[in-house]
LUMPA-738427 format. One line per field, with one value per residue: residue in one letter; residue number from 1; x, y, z negated of N, C-alpha, C, O in turn. Coordinates in nm, 3 decimals. Example, Ala and Ser with C-alpha at 12.3 -4.5 7.8 and 13.67 -1.06 7.14 Angstrom:
r = (A;S) $
k = (1;2) $
nX = (1.319;1.285) $
nY = (-0.569;-0.225) $
nZ = (-0.780;-0.708) $
caX = (1.230;1.367) $
caY = (-0.450;-0.106) $
caZ = (-0.780;-0.714) $
cX = (1.320;1.290) $
cY = (-0.330;0.003) $
cZ = (-0.780;-0.787) $
oX = (1.424;1.341) $
oY = (-0.332;0.114) $
oZ = (-0.846;-0.804) $
This chain:
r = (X;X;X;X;X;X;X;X;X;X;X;X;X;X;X;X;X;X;X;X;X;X;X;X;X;X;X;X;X;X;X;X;X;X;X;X;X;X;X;X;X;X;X;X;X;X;X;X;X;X;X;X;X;X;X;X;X;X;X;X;X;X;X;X;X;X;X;X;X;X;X;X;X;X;X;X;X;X;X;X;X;X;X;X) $
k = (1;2;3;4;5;6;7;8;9;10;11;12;13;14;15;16;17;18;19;20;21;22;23;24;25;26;27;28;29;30;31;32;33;34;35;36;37;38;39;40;41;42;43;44;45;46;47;48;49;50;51;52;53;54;55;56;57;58;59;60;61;62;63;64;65;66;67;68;69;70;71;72;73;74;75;76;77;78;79;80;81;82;83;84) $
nX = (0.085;0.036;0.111;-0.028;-0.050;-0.280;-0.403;-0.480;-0.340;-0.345;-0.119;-0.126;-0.157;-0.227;-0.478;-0.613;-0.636;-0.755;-1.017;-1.050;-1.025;-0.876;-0.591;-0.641;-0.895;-0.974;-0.738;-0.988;-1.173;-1.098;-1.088;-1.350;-1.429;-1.526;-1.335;-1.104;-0.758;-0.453;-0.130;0.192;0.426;0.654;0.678;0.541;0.411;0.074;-0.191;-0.414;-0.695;-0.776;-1.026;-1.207;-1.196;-1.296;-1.568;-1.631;-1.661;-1.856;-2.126;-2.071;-2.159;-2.399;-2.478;-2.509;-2.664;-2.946;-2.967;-2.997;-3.260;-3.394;-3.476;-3.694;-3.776;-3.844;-4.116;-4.063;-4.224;-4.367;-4.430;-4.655;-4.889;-5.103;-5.106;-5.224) $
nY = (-0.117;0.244;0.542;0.861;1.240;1.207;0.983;0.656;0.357;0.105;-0.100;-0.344;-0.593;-0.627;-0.504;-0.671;-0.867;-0.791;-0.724;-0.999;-1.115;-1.204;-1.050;-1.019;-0.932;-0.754;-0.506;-0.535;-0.433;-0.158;-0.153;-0.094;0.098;0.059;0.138;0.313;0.339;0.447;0.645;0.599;0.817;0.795;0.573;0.265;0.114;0.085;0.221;0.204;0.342;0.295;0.341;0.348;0.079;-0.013;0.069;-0.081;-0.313;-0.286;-0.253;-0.431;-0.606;-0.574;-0.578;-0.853;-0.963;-0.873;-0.962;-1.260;-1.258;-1.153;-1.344;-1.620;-1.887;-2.154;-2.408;-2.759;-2.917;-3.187;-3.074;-2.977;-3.062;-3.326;-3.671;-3.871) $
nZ = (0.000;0.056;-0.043;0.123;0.087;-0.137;-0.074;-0.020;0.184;0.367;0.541;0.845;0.824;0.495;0.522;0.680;0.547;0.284;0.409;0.488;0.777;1.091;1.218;1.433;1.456;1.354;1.505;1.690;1.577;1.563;1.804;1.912;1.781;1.501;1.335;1.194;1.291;1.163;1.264;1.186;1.119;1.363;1.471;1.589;1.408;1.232;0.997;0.796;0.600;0.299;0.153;0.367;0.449;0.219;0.189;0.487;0.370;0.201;0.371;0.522;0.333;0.290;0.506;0.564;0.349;0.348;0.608;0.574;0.394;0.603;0.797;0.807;0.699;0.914;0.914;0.945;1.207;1.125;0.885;0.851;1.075;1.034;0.988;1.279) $
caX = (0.000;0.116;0.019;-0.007;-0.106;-0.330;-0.519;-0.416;-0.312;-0.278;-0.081;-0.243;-0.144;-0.306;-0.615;-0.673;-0.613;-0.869;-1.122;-1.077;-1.025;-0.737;-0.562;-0.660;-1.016;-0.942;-0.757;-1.117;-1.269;-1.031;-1.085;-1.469;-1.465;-1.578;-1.285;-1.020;-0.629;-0.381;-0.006;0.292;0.524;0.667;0.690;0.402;0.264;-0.040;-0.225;-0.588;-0.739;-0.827;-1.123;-1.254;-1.178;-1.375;-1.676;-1.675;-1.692;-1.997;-2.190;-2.100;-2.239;-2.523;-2.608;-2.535;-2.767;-3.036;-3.013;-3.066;-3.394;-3.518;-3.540;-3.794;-3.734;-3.972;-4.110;-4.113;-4.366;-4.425;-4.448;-4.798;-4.954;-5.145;-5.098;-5.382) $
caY = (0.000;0.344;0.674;1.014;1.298;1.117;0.900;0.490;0.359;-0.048;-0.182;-0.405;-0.738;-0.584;-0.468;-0.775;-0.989;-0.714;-0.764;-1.173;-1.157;-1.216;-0.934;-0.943;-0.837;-0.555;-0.401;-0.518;-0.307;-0.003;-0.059;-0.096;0.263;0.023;0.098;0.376;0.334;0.580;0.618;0.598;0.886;0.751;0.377;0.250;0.085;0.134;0.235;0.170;0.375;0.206;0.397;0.290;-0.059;-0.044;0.121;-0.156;-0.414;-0.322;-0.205;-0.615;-0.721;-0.518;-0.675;-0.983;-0.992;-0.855;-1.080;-1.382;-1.220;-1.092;-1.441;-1.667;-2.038;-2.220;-2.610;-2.875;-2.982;-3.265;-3.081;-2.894;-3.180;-3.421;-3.809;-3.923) $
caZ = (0.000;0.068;-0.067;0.168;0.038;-0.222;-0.027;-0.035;0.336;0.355;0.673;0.916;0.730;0.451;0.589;0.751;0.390;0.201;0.469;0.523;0.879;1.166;1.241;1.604;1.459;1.278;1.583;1.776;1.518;1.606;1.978;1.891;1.716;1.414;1.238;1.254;1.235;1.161;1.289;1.050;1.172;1.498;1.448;1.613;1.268;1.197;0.910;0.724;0.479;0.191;0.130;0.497;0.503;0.157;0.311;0.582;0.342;0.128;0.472;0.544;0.254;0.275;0.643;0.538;0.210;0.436;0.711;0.498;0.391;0.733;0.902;0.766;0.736;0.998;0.876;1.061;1.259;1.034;0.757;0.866;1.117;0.964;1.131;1.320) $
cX = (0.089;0.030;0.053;-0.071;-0.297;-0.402;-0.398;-0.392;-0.317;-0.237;-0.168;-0.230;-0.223;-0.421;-0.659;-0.655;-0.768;-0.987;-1.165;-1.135;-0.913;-0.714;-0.545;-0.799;-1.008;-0.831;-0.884;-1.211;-1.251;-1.073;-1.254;-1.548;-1.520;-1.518;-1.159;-0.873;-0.556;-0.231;0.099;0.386;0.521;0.700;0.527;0.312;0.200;-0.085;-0.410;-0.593;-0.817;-0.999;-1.241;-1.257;-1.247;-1.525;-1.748;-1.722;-1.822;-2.131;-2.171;-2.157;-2.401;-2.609;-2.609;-2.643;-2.945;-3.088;-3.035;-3.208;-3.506;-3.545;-3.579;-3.760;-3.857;-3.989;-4.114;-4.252;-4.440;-4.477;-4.594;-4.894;-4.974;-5.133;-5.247;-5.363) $
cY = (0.124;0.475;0.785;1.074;1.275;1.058;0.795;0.477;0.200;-0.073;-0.298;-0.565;-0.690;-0.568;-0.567;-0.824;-0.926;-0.773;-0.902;-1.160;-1.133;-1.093;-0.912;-0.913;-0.741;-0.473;-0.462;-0.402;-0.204;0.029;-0.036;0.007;0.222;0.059;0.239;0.367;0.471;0.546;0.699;0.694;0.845;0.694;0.386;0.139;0.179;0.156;0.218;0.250;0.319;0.228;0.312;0.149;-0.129;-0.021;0.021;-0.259;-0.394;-0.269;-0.373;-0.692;-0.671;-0.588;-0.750;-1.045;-0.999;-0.937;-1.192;-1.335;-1.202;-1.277;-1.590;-1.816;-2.103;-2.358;-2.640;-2.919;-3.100;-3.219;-2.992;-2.996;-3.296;-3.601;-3.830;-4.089) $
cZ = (0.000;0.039;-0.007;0.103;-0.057;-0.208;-0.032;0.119;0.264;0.546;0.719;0.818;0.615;0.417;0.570;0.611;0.343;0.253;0.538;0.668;0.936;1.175;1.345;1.585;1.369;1.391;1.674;1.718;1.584;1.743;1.939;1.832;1.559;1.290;1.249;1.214;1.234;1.161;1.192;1.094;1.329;1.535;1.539;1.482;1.257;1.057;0.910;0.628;0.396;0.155;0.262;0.521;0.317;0.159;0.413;0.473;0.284;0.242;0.493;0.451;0.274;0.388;0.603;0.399;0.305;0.580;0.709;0.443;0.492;0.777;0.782;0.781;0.805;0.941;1.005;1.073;1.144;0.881;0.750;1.007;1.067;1.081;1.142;1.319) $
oX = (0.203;-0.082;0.155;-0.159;-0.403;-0.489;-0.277;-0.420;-0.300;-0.313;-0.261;-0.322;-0.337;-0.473;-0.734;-0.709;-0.873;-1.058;-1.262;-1.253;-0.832;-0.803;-0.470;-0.851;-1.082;-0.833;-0.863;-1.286;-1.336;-1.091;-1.275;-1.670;-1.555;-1.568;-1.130;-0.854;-0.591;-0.186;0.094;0.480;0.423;0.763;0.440;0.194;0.221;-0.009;-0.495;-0.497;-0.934;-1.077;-1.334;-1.324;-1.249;-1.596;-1.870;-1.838;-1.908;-2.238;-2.273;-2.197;-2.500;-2.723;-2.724;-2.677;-3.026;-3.197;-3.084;-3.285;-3.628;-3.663;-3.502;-3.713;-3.966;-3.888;-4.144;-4.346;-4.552;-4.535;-4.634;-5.010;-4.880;-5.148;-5.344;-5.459) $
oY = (0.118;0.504;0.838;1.015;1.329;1.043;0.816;0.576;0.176;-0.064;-0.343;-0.617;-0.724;-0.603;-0.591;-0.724;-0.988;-0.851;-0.925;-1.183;-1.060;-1.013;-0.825;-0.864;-0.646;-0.352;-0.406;-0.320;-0.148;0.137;0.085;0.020;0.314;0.043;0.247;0.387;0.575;0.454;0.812;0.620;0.855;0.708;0.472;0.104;0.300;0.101;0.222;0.246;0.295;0.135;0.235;0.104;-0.249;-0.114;0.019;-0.295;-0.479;-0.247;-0.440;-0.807;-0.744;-0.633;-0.778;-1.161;-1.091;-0.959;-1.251;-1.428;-1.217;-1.313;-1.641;-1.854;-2.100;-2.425;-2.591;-2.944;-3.087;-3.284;-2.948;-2.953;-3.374;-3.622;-3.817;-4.162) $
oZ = (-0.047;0.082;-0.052;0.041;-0.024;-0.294;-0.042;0.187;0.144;0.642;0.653;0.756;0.644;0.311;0.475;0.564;0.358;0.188;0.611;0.694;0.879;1.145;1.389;1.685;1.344;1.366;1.782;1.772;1.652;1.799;1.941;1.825;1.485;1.179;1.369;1.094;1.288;1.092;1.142;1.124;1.403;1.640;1.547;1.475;1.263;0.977;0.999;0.552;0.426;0.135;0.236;0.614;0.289;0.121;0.434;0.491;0.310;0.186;0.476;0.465;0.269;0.391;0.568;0.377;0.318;0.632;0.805;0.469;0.490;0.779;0.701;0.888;0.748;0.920;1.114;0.998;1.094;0.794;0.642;1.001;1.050;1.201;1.067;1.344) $
């Protein structure tokens, strides 16, 4: 972790650990506008703001809580047709 002017930064290894995914989808995020990186001087590392890549996560839990609620478990046929 790295601190600029008093905000947190985590590198892409990092990132990707916090948010439990590869670190070829967290830059899909970036290209995806989902996610924004930030450049380290004039290295081409990248940077994450901590703040942001905590943001994403409770916006993922939030769909994901919600999208186990929205869809409805269907029965089986058998379990609402009576045998003839």
């Amino acid at each position: 972790m790295i601190e600029l002017n008093g905000e947190h930064y985590l590198d892409g290894q990092e990132a990707s650990t916090l948010l439990g995914v590869k670190i070829s989808t967290l830059y899909t995020y970036v290209s995806r506008g989902i996610l924004k990186s930030y450049r380290q001087g004039i290295k081409r590392q990248r940077l994450y703001k901590q703040v942001e890549l905590e943001a994403l996560l409770r916006l993922r839990e939030s769909d994901d809580s919600s999208s186990q609620n929205a869809i409805p478990e269907i029965p089986y046929a058998s379990d609402w047709v009576s045998d003839i």
